[in-house]
N, C-alpha and C positions, 0 to 999 in steps of 0.2 A: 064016300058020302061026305060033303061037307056040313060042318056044324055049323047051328047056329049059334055059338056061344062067341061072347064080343068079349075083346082085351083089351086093357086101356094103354096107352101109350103116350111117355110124357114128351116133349116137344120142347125146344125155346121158344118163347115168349113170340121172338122176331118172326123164325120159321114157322111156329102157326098159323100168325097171322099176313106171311106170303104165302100159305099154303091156301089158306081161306079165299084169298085175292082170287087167287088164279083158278080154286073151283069155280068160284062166282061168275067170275069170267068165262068159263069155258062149260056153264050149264052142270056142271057139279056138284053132289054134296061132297061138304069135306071126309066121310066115311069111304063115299064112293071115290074121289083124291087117293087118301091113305092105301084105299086097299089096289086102286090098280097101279101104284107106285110099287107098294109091298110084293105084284104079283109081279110087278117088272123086275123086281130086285133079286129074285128068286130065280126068274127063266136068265137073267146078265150071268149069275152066279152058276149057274147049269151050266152055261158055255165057259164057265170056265174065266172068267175076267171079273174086273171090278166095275161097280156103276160109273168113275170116275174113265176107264179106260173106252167103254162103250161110250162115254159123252165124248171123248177126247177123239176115238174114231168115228165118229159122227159128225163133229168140224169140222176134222181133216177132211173125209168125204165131201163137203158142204163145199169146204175151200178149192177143192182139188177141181167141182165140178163148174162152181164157179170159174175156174181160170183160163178152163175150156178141157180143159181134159176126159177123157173117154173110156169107156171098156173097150176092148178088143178080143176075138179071138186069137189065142196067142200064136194058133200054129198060121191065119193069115197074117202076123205080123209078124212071125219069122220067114213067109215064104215073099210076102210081101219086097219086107230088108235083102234079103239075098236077091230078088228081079232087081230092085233099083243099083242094087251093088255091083253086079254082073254087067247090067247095061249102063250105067251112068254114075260110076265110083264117087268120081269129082263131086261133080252135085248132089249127091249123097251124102259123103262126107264133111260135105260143107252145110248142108241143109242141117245135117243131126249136132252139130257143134253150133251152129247158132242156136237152135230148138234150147239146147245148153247153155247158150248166153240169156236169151230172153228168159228160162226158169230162173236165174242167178238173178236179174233186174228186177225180176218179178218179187221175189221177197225182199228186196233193196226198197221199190217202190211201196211195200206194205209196212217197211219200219220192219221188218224182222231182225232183231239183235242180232242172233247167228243164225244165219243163210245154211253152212254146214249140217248142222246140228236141225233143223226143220227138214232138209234137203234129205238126211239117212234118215228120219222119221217118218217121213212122207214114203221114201224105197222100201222100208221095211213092212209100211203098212200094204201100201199097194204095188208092191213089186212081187207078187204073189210066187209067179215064175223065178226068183231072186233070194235060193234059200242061205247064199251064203253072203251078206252086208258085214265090212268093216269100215267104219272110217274113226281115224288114229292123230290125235295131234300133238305135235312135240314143238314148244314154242309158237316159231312162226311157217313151220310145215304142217304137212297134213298128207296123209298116208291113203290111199282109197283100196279096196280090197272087193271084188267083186265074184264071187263064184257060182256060175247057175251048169250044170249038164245041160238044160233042158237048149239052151240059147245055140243056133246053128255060127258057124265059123263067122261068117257074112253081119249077120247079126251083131253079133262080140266084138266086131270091128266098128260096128258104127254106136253102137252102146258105150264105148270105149271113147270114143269121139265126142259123142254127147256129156261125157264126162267131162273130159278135156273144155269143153267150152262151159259148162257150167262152174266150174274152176276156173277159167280164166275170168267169169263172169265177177266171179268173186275177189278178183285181184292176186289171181295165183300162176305163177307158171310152173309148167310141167317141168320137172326133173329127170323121171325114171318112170317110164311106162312099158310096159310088159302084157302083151298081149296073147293067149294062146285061145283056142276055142272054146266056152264058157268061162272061162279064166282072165280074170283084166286085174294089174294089180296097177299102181299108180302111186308117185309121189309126186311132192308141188311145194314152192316154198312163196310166200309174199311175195311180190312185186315191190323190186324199190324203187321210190317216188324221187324225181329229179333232184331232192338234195341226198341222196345216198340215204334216208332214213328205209323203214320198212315198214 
C-alpha cells in the first residue's frame, strides 16, 4: 500500500528551478517531476547501475543509432559472415576492414579526443556477444584483446579485419595479430609521418 505521507526534500537553488522549467514544459507538477524522477532512480538502481551510467547508455544508443548502426540476430550474423567468407573471402575481407575505417573517420569527424577509448566503450556496451574486451596502451602502441566462444571461425576472421581497419583508421599499423576461433589478439604501434616523427 502506498502512503500518503509527503517528505520534503532540499534542492539547489539552480536545480529546482530547471526542474520547475522542465515540468512546466512538459505538463507537470513539480511533485509529479520529483516523484517519477525518484521512481526512475529506484528501478536504474534495481538493475543494478547508476542514473549516470543509464544516461551514458542511452547516448551511446542514440549515437550508435544515429550512425546507422543495427540489432541483429547474432546467429544470422554469424551464418551470414561464414556464406560471404566461404563464397567471396576477398570482398569480404575488404568490405569488414573498410566498415573499420569508416567507424575510425567516424569519431575523427565528431571531434572525438580518443577514437580508442569511445571505440572499447561502444564494444563493450554493445558487443553483447563479446564477453571478453581489452584494449591496452603503452606509449604509442596499443594492444587489442578480443575473446568471444560464441563468434564461428569465419566470423573471427573478419571481426579481426574489421579491427585491423579501424586501427588503421586511427593511424595505427598492425604489428602482431594472432588469430584463432573466438580469439583475436592484436598489436599496433603509430604510423610515422614523413618526417620520422610519430
Amino acid at each position: 500500500m502506498v502512503s500518503g505521507r509527503r517528505k520534503m526534500l532540499a534542492a539547489r537553488d539552480d536545480l529546482a528551478d530547471g526542474l520547475g522549467k522542465i515540468a512546466e514544459k512538459r505538463g507537470f507538477t513539480i511533485f509529479g517531476m520529483v516523484n517519477d524522477l525518484l521512481d526512475l532512480a529506484i528501478r536504474v538502481d534495481s538493475l543494478g547501475i547508476t542514473l549516470k551510467e543509464a544516461v551514458d547508455a542511452y547516448e551511446l544508443a542514440r549515437e550508435v543509432r544515429d550512425a546507422s548502426f543495427m540489432l541483429v540476430l547474432e546467429s544470422l550474423l554469424y551464418d551470414t559472415a561464414d556464406i560471404a567468407y566461404e563464397k567471396a573471402s576477398a570482398e569480404a575481407l575488404k568490405t569488414w576492414f573498410d566498415a573499420g575505417i569508416w567507424v575510425a573517420q567516424r569519431y575523427v569527424a565528431r571531434g572525438v579526443k580518443d577514437p580508442l577509448d569511445a571505440f572499447e566503450k561502444e564494444l563493450k556496451v554493445f558487443g553483447w556477444n563479446i564477453p571478453g574486451i581489452t584494449v591496452e596502451r603503452t606509449g604509442n602502441s596499443v594492444s587489442v584483446r578480443i575473446l568471444s566462444p560464441r563468434f564461428s571461425e569465419s566470423y573471427t576472421i573478419l571481426f579481426n579485419r574489421y579491427l585491423e581497419g579501424f586501427l588503421h583508421g586511427c593511424g595505427y599499423n598492425v604489428t602482431f595479430n594472432e588469430v584463432g576461433r573466438g580469439n583475436i589478439r592484436l598489436e599496433a604501434a603509430l604510423k610515422r609521418k614523413a618526417n620520422g616523427n610519430r
